[in-house]
PDB file of N, CA, C and O in Angstrom, chain B, residues numbered from 101:
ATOM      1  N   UNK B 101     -78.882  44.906 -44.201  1.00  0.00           N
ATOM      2  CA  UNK B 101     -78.447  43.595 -43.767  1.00  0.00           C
ATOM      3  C   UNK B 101     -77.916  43.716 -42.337  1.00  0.00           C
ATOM      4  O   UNK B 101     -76.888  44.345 -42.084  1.00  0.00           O
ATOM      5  N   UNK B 102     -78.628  43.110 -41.439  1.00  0.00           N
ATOM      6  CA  UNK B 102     -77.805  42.807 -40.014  1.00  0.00           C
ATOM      7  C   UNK B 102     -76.743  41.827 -39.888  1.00  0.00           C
ATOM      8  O   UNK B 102     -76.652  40.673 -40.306  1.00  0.00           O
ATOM      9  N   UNK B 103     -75.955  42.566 -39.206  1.00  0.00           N
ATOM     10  CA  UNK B 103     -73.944  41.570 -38.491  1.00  0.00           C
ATOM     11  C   UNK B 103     -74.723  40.829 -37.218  1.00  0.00           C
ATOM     12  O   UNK B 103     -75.584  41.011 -36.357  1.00  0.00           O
ATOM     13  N   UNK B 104     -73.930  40.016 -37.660  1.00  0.00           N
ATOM     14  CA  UNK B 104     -73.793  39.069 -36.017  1.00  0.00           C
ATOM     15  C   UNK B 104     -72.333  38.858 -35.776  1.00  0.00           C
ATOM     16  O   UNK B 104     -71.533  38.572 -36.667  1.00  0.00           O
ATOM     17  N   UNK B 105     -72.069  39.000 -34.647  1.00  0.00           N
ATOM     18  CA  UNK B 105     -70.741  38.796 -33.684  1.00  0.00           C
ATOM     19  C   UNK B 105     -70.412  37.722 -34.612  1.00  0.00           C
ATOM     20  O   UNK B 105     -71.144  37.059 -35.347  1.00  0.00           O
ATOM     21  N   UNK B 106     -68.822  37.687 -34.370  1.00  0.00           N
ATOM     22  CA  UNK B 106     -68.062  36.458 -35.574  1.00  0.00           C
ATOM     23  C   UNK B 106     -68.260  35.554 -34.126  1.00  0.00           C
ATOM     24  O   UNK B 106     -68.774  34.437 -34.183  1.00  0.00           O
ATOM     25  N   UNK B 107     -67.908  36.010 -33.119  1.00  0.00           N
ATOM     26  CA  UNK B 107     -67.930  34.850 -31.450  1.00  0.00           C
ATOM     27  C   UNK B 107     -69.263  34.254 -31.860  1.00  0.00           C
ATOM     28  O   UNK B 107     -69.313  33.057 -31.576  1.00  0.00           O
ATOM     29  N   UNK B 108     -70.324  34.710 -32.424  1.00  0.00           N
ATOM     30  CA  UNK B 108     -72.300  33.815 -32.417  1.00  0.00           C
ATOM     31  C   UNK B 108     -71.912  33.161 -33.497  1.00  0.00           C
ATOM     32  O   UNK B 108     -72.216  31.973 -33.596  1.00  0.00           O
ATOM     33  N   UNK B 109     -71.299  33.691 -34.337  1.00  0.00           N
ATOM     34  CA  UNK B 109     -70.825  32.772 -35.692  1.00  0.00           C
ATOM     35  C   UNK B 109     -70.468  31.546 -35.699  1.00  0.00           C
ATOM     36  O   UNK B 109     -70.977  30.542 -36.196  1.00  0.00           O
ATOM     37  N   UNK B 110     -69.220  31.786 -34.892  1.00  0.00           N
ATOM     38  CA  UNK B 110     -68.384  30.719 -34.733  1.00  0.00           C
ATOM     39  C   UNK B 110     -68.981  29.721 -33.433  1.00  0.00           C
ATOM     40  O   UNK B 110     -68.669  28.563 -33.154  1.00  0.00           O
ATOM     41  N   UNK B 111     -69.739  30.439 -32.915  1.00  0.00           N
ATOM     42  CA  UNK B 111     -70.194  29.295 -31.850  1.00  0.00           C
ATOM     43  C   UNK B 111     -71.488  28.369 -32.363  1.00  0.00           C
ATOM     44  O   UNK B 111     -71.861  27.303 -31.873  1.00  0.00           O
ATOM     45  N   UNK B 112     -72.088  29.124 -33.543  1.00  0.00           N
ATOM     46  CA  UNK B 112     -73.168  28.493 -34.067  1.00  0.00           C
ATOM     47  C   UNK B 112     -72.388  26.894 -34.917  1.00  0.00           C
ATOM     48  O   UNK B 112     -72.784  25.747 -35.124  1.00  0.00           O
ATOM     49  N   UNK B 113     -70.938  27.788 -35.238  1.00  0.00           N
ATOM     50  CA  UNK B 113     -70.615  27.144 -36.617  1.00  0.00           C
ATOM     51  C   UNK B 113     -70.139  25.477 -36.113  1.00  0.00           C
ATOM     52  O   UNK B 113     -70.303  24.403 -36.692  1.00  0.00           O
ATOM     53  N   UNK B 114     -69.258  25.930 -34.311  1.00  0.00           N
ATOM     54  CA  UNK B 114     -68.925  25.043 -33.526  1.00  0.00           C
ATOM     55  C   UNK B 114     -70.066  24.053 -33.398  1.00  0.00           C
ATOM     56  O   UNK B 114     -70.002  22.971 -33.981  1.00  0.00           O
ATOM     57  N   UNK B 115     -71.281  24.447 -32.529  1.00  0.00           N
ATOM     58  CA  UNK B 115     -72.309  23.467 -32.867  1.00  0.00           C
ATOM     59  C   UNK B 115     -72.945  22.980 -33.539  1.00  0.00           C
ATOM     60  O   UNK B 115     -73.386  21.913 -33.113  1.00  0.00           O
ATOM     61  N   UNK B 116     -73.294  23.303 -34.630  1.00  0.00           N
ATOM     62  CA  UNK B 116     -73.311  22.418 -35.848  1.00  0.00           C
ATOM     63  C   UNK B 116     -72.649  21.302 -36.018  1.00  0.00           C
ATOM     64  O   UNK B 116     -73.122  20.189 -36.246  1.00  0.00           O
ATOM     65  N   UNK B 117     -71.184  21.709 -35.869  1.00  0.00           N
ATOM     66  CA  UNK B 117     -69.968  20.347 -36.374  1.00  0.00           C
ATOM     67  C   UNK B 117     -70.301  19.606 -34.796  1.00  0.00           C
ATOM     68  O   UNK B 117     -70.416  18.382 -34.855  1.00  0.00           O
ATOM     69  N   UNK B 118     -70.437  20.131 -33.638  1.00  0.00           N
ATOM     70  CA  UNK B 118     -70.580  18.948 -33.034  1.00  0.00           C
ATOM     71  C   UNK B 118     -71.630  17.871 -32.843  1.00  0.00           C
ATOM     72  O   UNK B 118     -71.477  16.713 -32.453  1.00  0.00           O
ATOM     73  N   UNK B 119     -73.148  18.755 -33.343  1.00  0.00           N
ATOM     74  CA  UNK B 119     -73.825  17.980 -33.367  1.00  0.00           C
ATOM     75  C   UNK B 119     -73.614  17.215 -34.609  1.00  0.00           C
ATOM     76  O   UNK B 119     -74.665  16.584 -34.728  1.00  0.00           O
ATOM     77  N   UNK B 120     -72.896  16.932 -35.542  1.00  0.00           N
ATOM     78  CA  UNK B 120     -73.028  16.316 -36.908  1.00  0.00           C
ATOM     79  C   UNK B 120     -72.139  15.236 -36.793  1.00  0.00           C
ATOM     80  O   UNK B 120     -72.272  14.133 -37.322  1.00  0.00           O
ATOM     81  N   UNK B 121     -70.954  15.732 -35.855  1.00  0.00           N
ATOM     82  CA  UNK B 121     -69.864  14.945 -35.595  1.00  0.00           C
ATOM     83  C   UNK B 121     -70.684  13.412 -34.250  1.00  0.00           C
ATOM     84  O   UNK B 121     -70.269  12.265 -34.082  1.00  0.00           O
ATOM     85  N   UNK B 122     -71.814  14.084 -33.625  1.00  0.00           N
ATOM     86  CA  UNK B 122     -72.358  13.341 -32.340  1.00  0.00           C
ATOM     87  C   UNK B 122     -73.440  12.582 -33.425  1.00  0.00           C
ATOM     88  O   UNK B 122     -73.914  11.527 -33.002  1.00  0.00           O
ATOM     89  N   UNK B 123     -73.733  12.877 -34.340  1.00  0.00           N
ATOM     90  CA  UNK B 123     -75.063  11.829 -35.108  1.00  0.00           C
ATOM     91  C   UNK B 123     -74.409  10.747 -36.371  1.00  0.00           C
ATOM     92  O   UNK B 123     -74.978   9.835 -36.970  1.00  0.00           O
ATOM     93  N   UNK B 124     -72.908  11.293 -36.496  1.00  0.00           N
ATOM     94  CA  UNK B 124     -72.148  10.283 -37.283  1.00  0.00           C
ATOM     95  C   UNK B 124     -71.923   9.159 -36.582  1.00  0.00           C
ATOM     96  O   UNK B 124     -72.086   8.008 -36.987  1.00  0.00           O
ATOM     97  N   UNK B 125     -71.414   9.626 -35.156  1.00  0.00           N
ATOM     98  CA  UNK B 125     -70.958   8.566 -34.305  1.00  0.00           C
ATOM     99  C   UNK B 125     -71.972   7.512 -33.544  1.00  0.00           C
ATOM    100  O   UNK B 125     -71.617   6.368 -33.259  1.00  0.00           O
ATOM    101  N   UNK B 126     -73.324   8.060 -33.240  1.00  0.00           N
ATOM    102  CA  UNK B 126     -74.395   7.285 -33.227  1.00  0.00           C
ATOM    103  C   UNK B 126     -74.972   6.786 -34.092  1.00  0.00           C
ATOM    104  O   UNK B 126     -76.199   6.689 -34.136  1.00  0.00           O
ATOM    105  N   UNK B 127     -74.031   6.297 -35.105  1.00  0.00           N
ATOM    106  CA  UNK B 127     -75.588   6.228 -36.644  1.00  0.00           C
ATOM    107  C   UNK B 127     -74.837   4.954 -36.443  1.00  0.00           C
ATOM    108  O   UNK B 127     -73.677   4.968 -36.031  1.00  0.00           O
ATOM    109  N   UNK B 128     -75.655   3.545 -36.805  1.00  0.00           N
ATOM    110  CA  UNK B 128     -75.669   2.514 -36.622  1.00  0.00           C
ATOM    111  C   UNK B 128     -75.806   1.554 -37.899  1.00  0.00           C
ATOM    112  O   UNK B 128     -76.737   1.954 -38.597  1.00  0.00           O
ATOM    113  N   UNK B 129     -75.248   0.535 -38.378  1.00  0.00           N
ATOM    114  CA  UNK B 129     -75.471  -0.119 -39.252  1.00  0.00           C
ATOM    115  C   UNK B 129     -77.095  -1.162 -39.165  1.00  0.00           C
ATOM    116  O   UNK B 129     -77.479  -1.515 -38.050  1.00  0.00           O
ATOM    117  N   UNK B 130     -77.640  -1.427 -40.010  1.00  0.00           N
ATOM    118  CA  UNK B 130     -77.973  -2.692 -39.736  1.00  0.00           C
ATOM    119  C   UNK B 130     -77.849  -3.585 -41.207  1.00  0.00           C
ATOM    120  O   UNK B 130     -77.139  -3.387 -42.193  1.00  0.00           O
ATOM    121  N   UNK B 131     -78.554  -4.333 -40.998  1.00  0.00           N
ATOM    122  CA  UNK B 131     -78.405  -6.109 -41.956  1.00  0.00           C
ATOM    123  C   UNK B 131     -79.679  -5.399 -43.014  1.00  0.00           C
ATOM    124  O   UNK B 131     -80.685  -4.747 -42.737  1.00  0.00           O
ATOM    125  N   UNK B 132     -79.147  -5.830 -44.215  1.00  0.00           N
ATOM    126  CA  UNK B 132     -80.356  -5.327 -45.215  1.00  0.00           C
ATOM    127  C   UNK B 132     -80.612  -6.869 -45.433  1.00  0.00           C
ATOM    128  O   UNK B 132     -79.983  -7.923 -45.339  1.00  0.00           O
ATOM    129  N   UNK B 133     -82.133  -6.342 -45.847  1.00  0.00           N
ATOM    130  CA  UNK B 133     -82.892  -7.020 -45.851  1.00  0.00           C
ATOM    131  C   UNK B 133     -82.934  -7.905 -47.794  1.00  0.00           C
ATOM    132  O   UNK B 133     -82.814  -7.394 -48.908  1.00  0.00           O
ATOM    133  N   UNK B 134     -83.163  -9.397 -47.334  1.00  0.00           N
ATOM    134  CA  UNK B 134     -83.460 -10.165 -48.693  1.00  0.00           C
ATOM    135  C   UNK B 134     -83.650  -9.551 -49.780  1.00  0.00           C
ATOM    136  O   UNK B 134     -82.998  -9.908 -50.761  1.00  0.00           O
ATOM    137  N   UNK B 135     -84.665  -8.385 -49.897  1.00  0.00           N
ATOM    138  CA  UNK B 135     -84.878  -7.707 -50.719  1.00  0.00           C
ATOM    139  C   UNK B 135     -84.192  -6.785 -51.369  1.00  0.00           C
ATOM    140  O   UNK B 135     -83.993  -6.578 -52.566  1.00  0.00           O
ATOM    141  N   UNK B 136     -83.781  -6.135 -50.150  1.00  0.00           N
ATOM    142  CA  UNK B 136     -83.114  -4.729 -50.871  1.00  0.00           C
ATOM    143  C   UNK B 136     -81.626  -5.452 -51.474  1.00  0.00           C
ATOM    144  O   UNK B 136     -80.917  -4.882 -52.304  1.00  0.00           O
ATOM    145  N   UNK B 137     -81.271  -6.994 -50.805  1.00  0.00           N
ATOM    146  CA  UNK B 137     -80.138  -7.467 -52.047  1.00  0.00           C
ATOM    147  C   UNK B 137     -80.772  -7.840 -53.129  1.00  0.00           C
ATOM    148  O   UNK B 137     -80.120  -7.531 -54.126  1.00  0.00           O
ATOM    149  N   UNK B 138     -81.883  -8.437 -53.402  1.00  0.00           N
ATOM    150  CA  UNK B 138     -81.863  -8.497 -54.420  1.00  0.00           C
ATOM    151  C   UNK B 138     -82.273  -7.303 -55.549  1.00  0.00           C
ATOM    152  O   UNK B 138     -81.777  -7.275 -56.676  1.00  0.00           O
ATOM    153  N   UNK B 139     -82.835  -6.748 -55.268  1.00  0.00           N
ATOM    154  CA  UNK B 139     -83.068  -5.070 -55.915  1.00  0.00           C
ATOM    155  C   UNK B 139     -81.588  -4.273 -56.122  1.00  0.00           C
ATOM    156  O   UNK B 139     -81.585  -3.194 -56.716  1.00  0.00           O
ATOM    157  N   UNK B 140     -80.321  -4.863 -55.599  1.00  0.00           N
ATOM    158  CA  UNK B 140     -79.722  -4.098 -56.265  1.00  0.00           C
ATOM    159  C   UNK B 140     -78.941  -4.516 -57.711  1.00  0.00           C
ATOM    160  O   UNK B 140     -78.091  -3.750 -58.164  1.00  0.00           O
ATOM    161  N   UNK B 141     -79.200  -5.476 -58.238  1.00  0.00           N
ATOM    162  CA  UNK B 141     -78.647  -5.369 -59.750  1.00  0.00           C
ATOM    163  C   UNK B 141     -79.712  -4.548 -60.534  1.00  0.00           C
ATOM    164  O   UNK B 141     -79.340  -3.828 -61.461  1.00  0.00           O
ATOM    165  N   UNK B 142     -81.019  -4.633 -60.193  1.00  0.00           N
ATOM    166  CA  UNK B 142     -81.919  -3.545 -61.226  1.00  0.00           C
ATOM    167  C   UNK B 142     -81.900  -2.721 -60.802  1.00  0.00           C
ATOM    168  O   UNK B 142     -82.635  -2.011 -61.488  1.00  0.00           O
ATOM    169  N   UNK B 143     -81.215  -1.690 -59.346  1.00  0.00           N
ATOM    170  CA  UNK B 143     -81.054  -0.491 -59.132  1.00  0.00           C
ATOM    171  C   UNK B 143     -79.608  -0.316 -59.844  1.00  0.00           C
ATOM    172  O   UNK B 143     -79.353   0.851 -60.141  1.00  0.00           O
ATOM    173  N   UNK B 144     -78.570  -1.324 -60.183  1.00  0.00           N
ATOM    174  CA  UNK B 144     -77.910  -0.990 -60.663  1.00  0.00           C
ATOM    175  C   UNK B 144     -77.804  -0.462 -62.529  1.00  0.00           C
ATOM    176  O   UNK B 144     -77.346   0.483 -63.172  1.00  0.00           O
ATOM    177  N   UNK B 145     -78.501  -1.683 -62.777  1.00  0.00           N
ATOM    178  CA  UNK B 145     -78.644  -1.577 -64.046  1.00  0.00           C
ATOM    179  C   UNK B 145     -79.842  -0.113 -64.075  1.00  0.00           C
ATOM    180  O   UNK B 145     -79.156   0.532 -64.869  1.00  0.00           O
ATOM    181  N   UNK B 146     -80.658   0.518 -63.895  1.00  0.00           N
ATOM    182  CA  UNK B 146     -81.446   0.913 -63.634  1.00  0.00           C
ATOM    183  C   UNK B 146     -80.820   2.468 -63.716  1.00  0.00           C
ATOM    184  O   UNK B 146     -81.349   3.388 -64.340  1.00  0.00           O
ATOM    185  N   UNK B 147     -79.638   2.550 -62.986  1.00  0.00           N
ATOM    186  CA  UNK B 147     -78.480   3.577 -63.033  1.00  0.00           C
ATOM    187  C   UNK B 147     -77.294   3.436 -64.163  1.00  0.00           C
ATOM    188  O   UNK B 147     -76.508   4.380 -64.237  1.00  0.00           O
ATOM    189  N   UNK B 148     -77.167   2.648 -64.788  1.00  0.00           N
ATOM    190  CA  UNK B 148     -76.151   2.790 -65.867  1.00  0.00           C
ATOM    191  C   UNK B 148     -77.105   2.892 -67.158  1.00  0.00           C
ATOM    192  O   UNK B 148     -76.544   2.997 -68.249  1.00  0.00           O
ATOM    193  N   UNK B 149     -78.302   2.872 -67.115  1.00  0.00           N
ATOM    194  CA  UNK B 149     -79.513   3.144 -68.322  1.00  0.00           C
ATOM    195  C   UNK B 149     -79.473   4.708 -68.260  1.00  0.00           C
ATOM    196  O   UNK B 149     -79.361   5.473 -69.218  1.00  0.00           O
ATOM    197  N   UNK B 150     -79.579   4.997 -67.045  1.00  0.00           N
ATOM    198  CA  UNK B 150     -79.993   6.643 -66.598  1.00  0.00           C
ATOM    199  C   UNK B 150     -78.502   7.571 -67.208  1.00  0.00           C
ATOM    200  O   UNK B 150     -78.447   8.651 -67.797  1.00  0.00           O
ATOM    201  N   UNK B 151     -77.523   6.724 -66.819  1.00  0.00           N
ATOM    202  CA  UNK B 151     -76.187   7.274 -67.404  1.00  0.00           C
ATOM    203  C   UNK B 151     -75.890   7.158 -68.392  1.00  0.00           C
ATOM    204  O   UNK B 151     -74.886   7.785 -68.732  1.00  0.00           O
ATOM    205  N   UNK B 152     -76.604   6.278 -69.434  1.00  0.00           N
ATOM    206  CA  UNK B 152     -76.738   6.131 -70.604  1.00  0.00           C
ATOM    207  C   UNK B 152     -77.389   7.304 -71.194  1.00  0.00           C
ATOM    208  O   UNK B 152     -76.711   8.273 -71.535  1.00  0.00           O
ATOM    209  N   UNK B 153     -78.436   7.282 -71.312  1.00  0.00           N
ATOM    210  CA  UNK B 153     -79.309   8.189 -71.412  1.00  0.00           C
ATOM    211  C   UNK B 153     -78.802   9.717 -71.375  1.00  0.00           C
ATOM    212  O   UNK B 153     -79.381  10.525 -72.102  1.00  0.00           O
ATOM    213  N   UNK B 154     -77.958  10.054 -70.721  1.00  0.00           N
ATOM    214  CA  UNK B 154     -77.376  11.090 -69.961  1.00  0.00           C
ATOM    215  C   UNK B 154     -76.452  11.479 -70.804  1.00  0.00           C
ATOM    216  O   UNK B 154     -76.439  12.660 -71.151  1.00  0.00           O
ATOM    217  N   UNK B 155     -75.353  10.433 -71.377  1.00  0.00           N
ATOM    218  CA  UNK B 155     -74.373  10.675 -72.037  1.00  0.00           C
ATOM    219  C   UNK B 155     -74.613  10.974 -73.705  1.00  0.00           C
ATOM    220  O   UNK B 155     -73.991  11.818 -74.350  1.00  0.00           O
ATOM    221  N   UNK B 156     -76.098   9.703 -74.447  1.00  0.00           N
ATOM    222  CA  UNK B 156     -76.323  10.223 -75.238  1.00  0.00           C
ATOM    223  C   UNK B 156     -76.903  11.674 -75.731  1.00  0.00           C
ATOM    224  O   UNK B 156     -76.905  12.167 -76.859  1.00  0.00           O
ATOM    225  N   UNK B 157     -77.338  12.123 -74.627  1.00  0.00           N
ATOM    226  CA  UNK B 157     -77.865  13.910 -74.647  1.00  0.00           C
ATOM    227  C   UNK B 157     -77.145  14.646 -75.095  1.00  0.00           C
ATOM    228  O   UNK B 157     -77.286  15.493 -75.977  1.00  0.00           O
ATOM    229  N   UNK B 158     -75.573  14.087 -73.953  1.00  0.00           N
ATOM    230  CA  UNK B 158     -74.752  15.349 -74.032  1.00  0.00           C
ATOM    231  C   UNK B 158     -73.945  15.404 -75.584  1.00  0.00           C
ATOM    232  O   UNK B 158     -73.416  16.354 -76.160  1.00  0.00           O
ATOM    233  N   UNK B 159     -74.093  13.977 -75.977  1.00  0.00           N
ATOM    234  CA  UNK B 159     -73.600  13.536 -77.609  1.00  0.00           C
ATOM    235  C   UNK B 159     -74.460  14.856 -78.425  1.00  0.00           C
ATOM    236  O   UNK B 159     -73.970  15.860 -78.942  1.00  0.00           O
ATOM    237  N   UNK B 160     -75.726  14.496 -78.337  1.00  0.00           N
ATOM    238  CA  UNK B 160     -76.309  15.234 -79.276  1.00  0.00           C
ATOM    239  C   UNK B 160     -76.673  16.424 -79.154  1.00  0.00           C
ATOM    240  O   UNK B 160     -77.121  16.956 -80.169  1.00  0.00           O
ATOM    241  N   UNK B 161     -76.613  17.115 -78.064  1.00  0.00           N
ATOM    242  CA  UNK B 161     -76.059  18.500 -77.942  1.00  0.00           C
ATOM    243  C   UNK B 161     -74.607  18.829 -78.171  1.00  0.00           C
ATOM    244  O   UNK B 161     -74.385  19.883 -78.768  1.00  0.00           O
ATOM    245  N   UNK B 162     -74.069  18.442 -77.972  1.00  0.00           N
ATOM    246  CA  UNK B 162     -72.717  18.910 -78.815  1.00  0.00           C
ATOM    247  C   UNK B 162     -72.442  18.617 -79.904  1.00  0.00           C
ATOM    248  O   UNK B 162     -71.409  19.130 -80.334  1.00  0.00           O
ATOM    249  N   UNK B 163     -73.097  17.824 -80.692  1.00  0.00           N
ATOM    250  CA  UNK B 163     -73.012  17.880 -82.306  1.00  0.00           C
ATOM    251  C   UNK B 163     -74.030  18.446 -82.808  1.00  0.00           C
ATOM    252  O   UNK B 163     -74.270  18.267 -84.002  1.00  0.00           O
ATOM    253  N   UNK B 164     -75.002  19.394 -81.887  1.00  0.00           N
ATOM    254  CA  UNK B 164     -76.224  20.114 -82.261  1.00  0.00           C
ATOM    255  C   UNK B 164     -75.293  21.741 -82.510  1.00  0.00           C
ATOM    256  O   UNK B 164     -75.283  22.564 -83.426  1.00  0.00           O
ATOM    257  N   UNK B 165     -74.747  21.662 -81.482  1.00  0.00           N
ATOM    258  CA  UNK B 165     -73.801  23.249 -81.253  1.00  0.00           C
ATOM    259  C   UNK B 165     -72.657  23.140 -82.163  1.00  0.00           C
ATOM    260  O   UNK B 165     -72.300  24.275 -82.480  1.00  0.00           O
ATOM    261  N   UNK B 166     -71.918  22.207 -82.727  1.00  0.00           N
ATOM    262  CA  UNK B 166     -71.034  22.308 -83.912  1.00  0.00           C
ATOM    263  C   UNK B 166     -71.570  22.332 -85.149  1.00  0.00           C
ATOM    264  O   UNK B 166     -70.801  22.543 -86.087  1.00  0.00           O
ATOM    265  N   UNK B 167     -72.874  22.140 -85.389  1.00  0.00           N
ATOM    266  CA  UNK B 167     -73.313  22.442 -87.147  1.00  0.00           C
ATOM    267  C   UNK B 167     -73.590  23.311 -87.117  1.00  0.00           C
ATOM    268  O   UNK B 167     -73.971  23.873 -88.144  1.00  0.00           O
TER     269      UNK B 167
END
Protein backbone atom coordinates (compact mmCIF):
# COMPACT_ATOMS: atom_id res chain seq x y z
CA UNK A 1 0.00 0.00 0.00
CA UNK A 2 1.40 3.52 -0.89
CA UNK A 3 1.34 6.85 1.87
CA UNK A 4 0.58 10.07 0.66
CA UNK A 5 1.74 13.21 2.58
CA UNK A 6 -1.14 14.03 5.27
CA UNK A 7 -0.25 18.04 3.62
CA UNK A 8 -1.82 16.09 -0.23
CA UNK A 9 -4.41 14.72 2.09
CA UNK A 10 -5.52 17.47 3.60
CA UNK A 11 -5.22 19.67 0.66
CA UNK A 12 -7.22 17.20 -1.43
CA UNK A 13 -9.63 16.97 1.57
CA UNK A 14 -9.65 21.07 1.62
CA UNK A 15 -10.75 21.02 -2.00
CA UNK A 16 -13.29 18.89 -2.06
CA UNK A 17 -15.18 20.88 0.81
CA UNK A 18 -14.57 23.89 -1.20
CA UNK A 19 -15.69 22.84 -4.24
CA UNK A 20 -18.97 21.31 -2.56
CA UNK A 21 -19.29 24.27 -0.38
CA UNK A 22 -18.97 26.57 -4.12
CA UNK A 23 -21.85 24.15 -5.90
CA UNK A 24 -24.21 24.45 -2.74
CA UNK A 25 -23.99 28.07 -3.03
CA UNK A 26 -24.62 28.17 -6.80
CA UNK A 27 -27.40 25.63 -6.87
CA UNK A 28 -30.51 27.51 -7.65
CA UNK A 29 -34.14 26.93 -7.02
CA UNK A 30 -36.66 26.88 -9.62
CA UNK A 31 -40.75 26.75 -9.86
CA UNK A 32 -41.94 23.09 -10.34
CA UNK A 33 -43.80 22.46 -12.76
CA UNK A 34 -48.01 21.67 -12.85
CA UNK A 35 -47.10 18.31 -12.97
CA UNK A 36 -44.61 17.38 -10.75
CA UNK A 37 -47.43 19.07 -8.11
CA UNK A 38 -49.65 17.10 -9.04
CA UNK A 39 -47.62 13.73 -8.97
CA UNK A 40 -46.87 14.30 -5.61
CA UNK A 41 -49.78 12.73 -3.62
CA UNK A 42 -49.18 9.37 -5.75
CA UNK A 43 -45.44 9.75 -5.13
CA UNK A 44 -46.57 10.09 -1.80
CA UNK A 45 -48.92 7.52 -1.38
CA UNK A 46 -46.72 5.45 -3.63
CA UNK A 47 -44.04 5.73 -0.63
CA UNK A 48 -46.14 4.90 2.36
CA UNK A 49 -47.31 1.51 0.22
CA UNK A 50 -43.45 0.85 -0.18
CA UNK A 51 -43.21 1.43 3.71
CA UNK A 52 -45.93 -0.64 4.13
CA UNK A 53 -44.74 -3.33 2.45
CA UNK A 54 -41.44 -2.94 4.24
CA UNK A 55 -42.79 -3.11 7.66
CA UNK A 56 -44.98 -6.09 6.92
CA UNK A 57 -41.63 -8.14 5.99
CA UNK A 58 -39.96 -7.16 8.89
CA UNK A 59 -43.38 -8.50 10.88
CA UNK A 60 -42.96 -11.72 9.31
CA UNK A 61 -39.49 -12.27 9.67
CA UNK A 62 -39.48 -11.81 13.12
CA UNK A 63 -42.25 -14.06 13.90
CA UNK A 64 -40.48 -16.45 11.36
CA UNK A 65 -37.20 -16.31 13.80
CA UNK A 66 -39.33 -16.75 17.10
CA UNK A 67 -41.06 -20.20 16.19
Amino acid sequence: MEAIAQSMYYGWSKDFLEAGKKRLADHTTRQATSYEVKALPRRGAAAERGVGRGDTGNRLLKKARST
